[in-house]
C-alpha positions as CSV (number, residue, x, y, z in Angstrom):
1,X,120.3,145.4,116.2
2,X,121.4,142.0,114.8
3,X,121.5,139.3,118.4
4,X,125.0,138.9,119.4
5,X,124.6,135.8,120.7
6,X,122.4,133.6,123.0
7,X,122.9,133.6,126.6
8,X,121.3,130.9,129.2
9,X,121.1,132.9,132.9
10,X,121.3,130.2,135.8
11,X,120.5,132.3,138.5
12,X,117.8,131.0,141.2
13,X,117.5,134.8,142.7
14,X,114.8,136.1,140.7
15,X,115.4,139.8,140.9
16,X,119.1,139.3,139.9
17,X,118.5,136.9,136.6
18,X,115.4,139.6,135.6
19,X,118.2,142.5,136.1
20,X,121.1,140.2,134.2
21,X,118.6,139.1,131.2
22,X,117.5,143.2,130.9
23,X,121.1,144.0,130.3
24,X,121.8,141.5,128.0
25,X,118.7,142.7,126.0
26,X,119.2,146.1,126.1
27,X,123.0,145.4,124.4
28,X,121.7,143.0,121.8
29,X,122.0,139.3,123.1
30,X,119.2,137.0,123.3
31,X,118.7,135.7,126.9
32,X,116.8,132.9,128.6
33,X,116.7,131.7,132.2
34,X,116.3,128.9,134.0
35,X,116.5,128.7,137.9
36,X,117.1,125.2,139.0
37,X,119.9,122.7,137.7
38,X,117.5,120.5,136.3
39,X,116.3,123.2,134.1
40,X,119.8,124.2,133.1
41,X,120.5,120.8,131.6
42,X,117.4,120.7,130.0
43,X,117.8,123.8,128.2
44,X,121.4,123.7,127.6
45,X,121.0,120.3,125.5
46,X,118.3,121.4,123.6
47,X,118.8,125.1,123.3
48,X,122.3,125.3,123.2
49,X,123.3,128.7,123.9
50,X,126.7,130.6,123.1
51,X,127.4,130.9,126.9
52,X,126.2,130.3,130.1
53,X,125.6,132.8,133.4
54,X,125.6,130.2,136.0
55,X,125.5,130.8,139.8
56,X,126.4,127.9,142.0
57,X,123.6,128.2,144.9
58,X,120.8,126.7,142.9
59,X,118.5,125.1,145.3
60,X,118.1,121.6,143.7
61,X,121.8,121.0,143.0
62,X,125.0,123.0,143.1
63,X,126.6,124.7,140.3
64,X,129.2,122.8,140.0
65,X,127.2,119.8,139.0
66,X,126.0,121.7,136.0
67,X,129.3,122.9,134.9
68,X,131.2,119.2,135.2
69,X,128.2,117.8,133.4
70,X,128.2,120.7,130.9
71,X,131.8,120.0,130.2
72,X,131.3,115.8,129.6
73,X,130.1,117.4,125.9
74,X,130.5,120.6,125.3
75,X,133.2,123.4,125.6
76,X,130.8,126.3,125.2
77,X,131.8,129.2,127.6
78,X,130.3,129.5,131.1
79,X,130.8,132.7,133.3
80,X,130.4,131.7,137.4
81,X,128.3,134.5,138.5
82,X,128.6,133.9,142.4
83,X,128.6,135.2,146.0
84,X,131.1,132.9,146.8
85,X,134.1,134.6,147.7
86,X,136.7,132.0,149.0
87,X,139.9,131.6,146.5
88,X,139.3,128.1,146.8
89,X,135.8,128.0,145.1
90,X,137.3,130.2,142.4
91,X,140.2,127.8,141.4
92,X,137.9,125.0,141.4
93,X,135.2,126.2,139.3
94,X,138.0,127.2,136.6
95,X,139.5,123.6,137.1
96,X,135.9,122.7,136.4
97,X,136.0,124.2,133.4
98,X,134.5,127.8,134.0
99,X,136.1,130.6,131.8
100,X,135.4,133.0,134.1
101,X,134.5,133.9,137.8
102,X,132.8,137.1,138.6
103,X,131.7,137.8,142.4
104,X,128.4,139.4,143.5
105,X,128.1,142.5,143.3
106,X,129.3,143.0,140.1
107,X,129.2,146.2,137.8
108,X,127.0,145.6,134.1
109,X,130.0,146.7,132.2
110,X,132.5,144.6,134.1
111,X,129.9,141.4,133.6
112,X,129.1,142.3,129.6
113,X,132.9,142.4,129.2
114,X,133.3,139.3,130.7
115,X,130.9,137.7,128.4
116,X,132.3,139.4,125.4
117,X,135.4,138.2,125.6
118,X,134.4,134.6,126.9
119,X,132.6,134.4,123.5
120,X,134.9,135.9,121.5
121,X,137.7,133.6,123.0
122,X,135.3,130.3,122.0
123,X,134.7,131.5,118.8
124,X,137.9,132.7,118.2
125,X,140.5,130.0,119.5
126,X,140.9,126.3,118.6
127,X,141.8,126.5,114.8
128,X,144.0,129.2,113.5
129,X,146.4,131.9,115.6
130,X,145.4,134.4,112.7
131,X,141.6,134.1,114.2
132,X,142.7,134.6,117.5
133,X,144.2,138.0,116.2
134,X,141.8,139.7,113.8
135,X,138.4,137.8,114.6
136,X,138.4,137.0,110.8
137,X,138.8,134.2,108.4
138,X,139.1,134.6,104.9
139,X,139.7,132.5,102.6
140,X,139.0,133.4,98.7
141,X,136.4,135.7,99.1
142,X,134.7,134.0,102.0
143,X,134.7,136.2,105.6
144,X,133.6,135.2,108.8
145,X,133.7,138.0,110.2
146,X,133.8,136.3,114.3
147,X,132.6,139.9,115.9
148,X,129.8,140.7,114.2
149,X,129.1,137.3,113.7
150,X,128.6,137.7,109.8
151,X,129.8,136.1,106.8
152,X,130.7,138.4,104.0
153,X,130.4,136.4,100.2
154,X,132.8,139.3,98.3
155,X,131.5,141.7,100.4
156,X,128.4,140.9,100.6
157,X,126.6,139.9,103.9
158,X,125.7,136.2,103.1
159,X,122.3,136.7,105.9
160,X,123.4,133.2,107.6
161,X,120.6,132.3,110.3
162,X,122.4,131.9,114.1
163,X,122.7,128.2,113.8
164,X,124.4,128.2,110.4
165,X,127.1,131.1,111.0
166,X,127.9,128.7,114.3
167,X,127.9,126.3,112.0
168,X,130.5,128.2,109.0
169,X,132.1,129.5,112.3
170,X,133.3,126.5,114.1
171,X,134.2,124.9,110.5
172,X,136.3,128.5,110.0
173,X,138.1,127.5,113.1
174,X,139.1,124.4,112.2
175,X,139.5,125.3,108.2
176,X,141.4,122.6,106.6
177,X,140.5,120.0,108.9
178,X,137.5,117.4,108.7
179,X,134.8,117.8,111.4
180,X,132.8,115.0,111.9
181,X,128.9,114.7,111.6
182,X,128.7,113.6,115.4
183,X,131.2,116.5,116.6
184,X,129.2,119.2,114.5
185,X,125.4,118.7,115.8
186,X,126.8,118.0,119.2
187,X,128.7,121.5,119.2
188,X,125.5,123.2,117.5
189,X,122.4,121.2,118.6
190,X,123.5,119.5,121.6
191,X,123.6,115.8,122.2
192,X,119.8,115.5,122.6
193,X,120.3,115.8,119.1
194,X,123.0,113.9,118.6
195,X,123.4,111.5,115.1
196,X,120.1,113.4,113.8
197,X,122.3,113.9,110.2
198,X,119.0,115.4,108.6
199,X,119.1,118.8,110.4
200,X,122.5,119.0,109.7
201,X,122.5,118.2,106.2
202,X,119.0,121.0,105.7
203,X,121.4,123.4,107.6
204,X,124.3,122.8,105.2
205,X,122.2,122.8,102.0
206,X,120.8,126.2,102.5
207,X,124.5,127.2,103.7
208,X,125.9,126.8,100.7
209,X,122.7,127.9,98.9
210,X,123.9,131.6,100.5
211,X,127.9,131.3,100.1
212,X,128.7,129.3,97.0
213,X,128.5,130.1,93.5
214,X,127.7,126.8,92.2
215,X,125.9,124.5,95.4
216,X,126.6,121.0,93.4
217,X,130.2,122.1,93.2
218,X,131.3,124.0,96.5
219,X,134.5,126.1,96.7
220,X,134.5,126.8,100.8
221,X,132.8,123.8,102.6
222,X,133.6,120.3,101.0
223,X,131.9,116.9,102.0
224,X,133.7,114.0,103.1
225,X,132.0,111.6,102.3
226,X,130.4,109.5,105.3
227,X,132.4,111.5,107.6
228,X,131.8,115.3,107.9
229,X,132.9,118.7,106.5
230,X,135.8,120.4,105.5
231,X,136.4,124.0,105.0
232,X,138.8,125.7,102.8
233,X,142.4,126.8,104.1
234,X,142.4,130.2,104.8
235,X,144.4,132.7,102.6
């Protein structure tokens, strides 16, 4: 089963974040879990993870610290998984920034539809309304296919590594429009890795070693020069 994404669990109760991370695992995500905010920062700037599970009683900090710091950077989804019940706490973690807010208990199939959607709405949104609709760009040949996170080459699966279909993704999104180098690795790699051009650039050449017909002279992802990528309009 090809990973449908990486998920970071938050979740200081130990029996509930070994229950969360079996779920994801048994319906193809990758999941890691931390159980203090300090460990959530950690990991979520150097692991950087398509969405977050984050309950706000941790016992070094509250949630919400995590999420407003999450958000000084970063837009990637976070589902509040909490027993707080109060409306109040609700409409201020989705000020915050939370995509969604899911009380305990909570139902597997009600939390993995949550998550689905959170990641499908990142992925999804931002760029082009014809991505919000079909979950695909094309664009001469090229598809990014946004739910089974695959990019099809005429066809043919292209057999992009995690980090470079986020990577084709994000530019698919924004197709048309120049991405900067600093914007890209931050989005990707997190700002622990922030103006480390090199990974970006190995990431890119083996990207367009897999998508374009001639590498030297790309058709889909064009670079502007000192400044960042470019990917074709969509058709």
């Amino acid at each position: 089963m090809a990973v449908r994404g990486k998920v970071l669990i938050v979740e200081d109760d130990r029996a509930i974040s070994n229950f969360i991370r079996r779920v994801l695992e048994a319906n193809g995500y990758e999941a890691l879990m931390v159980h203090t905010g300090r460990e959530a920062n950690s990991m979520l700037s150097s692991h950087c993870p398509d969405l977050v599970i984050l309950d706000l009683g941790l016992p070094d900090m509250d949630g919400m610290e995590v999420l407003r710091s999450l958000r000084r950077w970063s837009l990637m989804p976070v589902v509040v998984v909490s027993a707080r019940t109060d409306e109040r706490e609700k409409v201020c973690a989705l000020d915050a920034g939370a995509d969604d807010y899911i009380t305990k208990p909570f139902g597997t199939s009600e939390l993995l539809a949550r998550i689905r959607t959170a990641i499908r709405h990142t992925r999804t949104t931002g760029g082009s309304e014809t991505i919000a609709r079909s979950s695909r760009f094309t664009a001469r040949g090229l598809t990014i296919d946004y739910d089974k996170y695959r990019v099809y080459i005429d066809g043919r699966d292209a057999n992009l590594t995690q980090n470079e279909f986020k990577l084709v993704a994000l530019l698919g999104r924004y197709a048309g429009r120049v991405l900067t180098y600093d914007y890209l690795i931050r989005e990707i790699w997190g700002p622990n890795k922030a103006y480390d051009n090199q990974i970006l650039r190995v990431n890119m050449a083996n990207i367009r070693r897999k998508i374009e017909k001639n590498p030297g002279e790309p058709e889909y992802i064009f670079t502007e020069v000192g400044v960042g990528y470019r990917m074709i309009e969509g058709d």
